[in-house]
N, C-alpha and C positions, 0 to 999 in steps of 0.2 A: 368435257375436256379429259380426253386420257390421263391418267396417272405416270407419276416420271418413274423411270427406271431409275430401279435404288443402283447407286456407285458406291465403288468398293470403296469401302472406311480407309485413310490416310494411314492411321495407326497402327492399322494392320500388314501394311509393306513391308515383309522381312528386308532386314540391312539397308543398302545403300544411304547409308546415316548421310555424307556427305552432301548428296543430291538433294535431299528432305529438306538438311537444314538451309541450303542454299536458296532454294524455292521458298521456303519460310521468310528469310530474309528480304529477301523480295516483296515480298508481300507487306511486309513490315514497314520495308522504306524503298519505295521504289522509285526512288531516287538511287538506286546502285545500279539502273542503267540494264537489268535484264542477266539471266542467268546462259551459259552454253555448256550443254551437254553431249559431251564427246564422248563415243562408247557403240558397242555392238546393239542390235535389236534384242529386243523380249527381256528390258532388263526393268522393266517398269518404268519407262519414263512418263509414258501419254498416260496411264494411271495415277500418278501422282501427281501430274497436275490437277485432275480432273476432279480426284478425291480433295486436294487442299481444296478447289475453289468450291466444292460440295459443301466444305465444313465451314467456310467463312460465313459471317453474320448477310442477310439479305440485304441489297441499297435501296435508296429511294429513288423511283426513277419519274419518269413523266411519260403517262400512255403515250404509246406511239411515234415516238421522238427516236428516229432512228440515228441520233447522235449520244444516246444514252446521258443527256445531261439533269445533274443533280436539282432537283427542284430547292435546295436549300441554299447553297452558294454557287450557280449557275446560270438564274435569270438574266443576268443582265446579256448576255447575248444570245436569248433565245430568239429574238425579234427579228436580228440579223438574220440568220440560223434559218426560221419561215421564209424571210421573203425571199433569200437566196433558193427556199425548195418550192416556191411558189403556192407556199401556204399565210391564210390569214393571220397576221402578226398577234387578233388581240381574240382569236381563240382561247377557248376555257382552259384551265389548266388541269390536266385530270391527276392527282399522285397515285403511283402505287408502286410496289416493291416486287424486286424478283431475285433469282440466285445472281451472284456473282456471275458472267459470264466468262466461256474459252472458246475463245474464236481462231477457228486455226486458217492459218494459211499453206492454201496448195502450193505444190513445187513450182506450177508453170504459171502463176499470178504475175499480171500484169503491172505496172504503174498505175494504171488507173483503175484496177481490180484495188488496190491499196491505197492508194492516195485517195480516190472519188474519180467524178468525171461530170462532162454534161450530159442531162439525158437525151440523144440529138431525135430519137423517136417524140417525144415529147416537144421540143423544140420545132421539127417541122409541122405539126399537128395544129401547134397555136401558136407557134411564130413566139414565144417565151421561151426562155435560158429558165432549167432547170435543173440543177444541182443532182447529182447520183451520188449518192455516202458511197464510202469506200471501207476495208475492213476497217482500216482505223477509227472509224467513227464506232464501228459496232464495238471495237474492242475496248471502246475509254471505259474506266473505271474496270474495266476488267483481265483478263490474261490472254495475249497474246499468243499463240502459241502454234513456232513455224520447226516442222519435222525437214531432216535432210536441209538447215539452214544453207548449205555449203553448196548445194544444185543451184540457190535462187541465183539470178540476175546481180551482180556486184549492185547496180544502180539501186535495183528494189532495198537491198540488203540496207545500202545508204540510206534509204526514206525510212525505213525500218529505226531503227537505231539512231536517226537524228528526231525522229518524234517520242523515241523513247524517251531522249536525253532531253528533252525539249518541253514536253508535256504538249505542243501545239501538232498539228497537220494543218497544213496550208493547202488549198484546192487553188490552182489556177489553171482554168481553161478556156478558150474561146470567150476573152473579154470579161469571166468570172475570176472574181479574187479574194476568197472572206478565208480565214482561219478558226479553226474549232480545237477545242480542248482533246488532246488524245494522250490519257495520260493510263498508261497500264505495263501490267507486268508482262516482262518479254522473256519467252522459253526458247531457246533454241535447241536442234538437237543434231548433230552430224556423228557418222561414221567416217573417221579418216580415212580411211582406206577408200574413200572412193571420191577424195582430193579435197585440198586444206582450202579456208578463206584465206585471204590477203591478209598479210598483218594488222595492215590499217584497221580492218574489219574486227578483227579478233580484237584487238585492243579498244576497239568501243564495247563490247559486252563487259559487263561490271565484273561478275567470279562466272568460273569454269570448273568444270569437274568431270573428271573422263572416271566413268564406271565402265562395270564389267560382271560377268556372271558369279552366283555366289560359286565361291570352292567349298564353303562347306558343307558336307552333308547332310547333317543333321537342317540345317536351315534351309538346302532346298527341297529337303522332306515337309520342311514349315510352309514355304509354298506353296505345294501341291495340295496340303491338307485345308490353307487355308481357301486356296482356291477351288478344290473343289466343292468346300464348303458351303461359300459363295454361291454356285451354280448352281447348289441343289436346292438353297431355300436363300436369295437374297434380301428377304427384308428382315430375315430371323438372324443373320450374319449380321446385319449393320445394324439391328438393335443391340446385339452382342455388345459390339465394340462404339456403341452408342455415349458413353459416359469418358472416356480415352477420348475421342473425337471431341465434344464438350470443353472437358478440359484442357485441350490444346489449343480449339478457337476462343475459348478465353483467355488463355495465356497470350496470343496473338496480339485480342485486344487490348490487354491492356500493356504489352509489349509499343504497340502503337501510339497510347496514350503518353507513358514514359518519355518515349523518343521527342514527341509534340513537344512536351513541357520542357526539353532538352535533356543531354547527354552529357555530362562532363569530362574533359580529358585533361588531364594534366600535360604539361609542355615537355615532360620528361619523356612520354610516350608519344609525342610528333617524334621527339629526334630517333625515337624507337623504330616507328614505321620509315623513316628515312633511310637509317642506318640498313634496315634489312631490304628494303627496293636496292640501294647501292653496291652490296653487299653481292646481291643475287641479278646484277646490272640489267634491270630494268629499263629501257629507256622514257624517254618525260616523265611524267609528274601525273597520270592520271591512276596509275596502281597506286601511289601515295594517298592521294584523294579517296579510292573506293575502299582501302584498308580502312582510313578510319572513320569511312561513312559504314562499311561493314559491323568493324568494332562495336560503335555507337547502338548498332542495331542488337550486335549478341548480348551487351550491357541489356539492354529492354528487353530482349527476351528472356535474360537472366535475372529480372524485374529488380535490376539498378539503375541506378540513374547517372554511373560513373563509370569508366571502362577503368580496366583490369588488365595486367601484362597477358592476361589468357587470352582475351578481346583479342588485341593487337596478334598473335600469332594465330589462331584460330582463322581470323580474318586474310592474313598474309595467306595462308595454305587454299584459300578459293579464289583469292581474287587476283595472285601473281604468275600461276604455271605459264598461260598463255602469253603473257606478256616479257618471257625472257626470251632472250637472244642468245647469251652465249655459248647453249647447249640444250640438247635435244629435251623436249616435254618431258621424256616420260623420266629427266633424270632432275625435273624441277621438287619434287617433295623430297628425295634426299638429300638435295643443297638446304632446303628450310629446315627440316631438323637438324642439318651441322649448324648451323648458323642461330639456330633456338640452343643448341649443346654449348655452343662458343660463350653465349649470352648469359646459361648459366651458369659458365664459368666463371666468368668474369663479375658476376652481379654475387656470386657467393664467397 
């Protein structure tokens, strides 16, 4: 077995704090429905995903289970799962563990490149209905991750995003109907400039964050030096930054563990995240919702068990740009700081 290529260390990303932390959160609780990154190429997005799921702890998986499901709290519908792929239901069960996976999808991805399919080569061979996984089988428990989200097909985008929020993918094809666990972190990435999603669409991804190249210079001299650091001796680079790496996949987990046990939030900071969706006229109730499932998460990564007025604004500045109407994106983070200024005014 070849040796894996070592991936750039997370922690060594100069800037784009925003994006890092966004992606972390996700990871965290991903249950905030998947992150969208809005921004020019070469800013480090397809690296930072790559490197977080580097650093994450390895799962438990079940050889050969092209549904990636968990041998610990997963059996009960592996049975289904075989005889839908026309495999022997009371096969051995093999454990083993591997990295975290990123499974990306291409621009021109079908429905049933996504969702699954029947295999119909197989089908006319032996006159059996056999099951084709689709990405999202491959992606459960793991990261998602669709480049130029804004090219795909509206419809694909929908199956996307509803298995996100879902945690299921549903396969019906030619008389096939079982559903399987798809429950992973969803990255999206677009360049405006070469045309928006639907609102509808935008407003299912949890937080958003449009980057851009660094201005400073000193820091994209950090770039260059760390990159080409990288190139010239990668595994002496990621030993480097080996103990940083570590220490943030540990803070991960037990940012995770935190969240499990619960989050507390006082009812003063509902009417908070209210006040500021109303404020900055959001419409519905699902920015309400991902603010203080955000919140909950910076709390755990802040290895409390309580959110914090900081929570609640922190949270506000990822998960609302997208989702206002009554004024252009790029003038949503100066509406949230007046409106954080208003707050401490009135709160001091």
């Amino acid at each position: 077995m070849s040796k894996a290529k070592p991936v750039y260390p997370f922690p060594a990303i100069v800037g784009q704090e925003r994006m890092k932390l966004s992606l972390i959160l996700n990871v965290i609780d991903p249950g905030l429905s998947g992150v969208l990154i809005r921004g020019e190429k070469g800013t480090a997005k397809s690296t930072a995903v790559r490197a977080l799921a580097d650093i994450l702890p390895e799962i438990p998986v079940i050889r050969d289970d092209p549904f990636q499901l968990s041998p610990d709290d997963e059996l009960e519908i592996l049975a289904e799962i075989r005889r839908h792929l026309g495999l022997a239901e009371d096969a051995p069960i093999v454990r083993e563990t591997r990295k975290v996976a990123v499974v990306e999808l291409p621009v021109g991805a079908t429905e049933d490149r996504v969702v699954g399919s029947l295999d119909l080569e197989q089908a006319l061979k032996s006159g059996k209905r056999k099951v084709e996984p689709g990405l999202l089988a491959a992606a459960h428990r793991g990261i998602l991750y669709v480049d130029e989200v804004n090219l795909l097909d509206d419809h694909v985008v929908d199956v996307l995003l509803d298995s996100a929020a879902m945690g299921v993918n549903t396969i019906e094809r030619e008389g096939v109907s079982f559903g399987h666990p798809a429950r992973f972190t969803l990255v999206g990435t677009m360049n405006p400039e070469e045309g928006e999603l639907r609102p509808q669409l935008l407003d299912r991804f949890g937080l958003c964050v449009t980057i851009e190249g660094i201005a400073d210079p000193e820091s994209r001299v950090a770039v260059m030096e760390r990159r080409a650091a990288f190139d010239r001796d990668p595994e002496g680079f990621v030993l480097k930054w080996r103990s940083e790496s570590e220490a943030l996949a540990g803070r991960i987990e037990r940012a995770r563990r935190i969240l499990a046990s619960d989050v507390a939030v006082e009812r003063e900071f509902l009417f908070r995240i209210a006040r500021t969706c109303l404020d900055v006229g959001v419409d519905g109730h699902r920015g309400d919702i991902v603010i203080l499932k955000a919140a909950r998460a910076l709390a755990a990564f802040a290895g409390r068990n309580e959110v914090q007025a900081e929570d609640i604004d922190k949270a506000a500045e990822l998960a609302l740009p997208h989702r206002v109407r009554r004024q252009p994106l790029m003038e949503m983070a100066d509406d949230l700081e007046a409106v954080r200024r208003k707050k401490k005014g009135m709160e001091s």
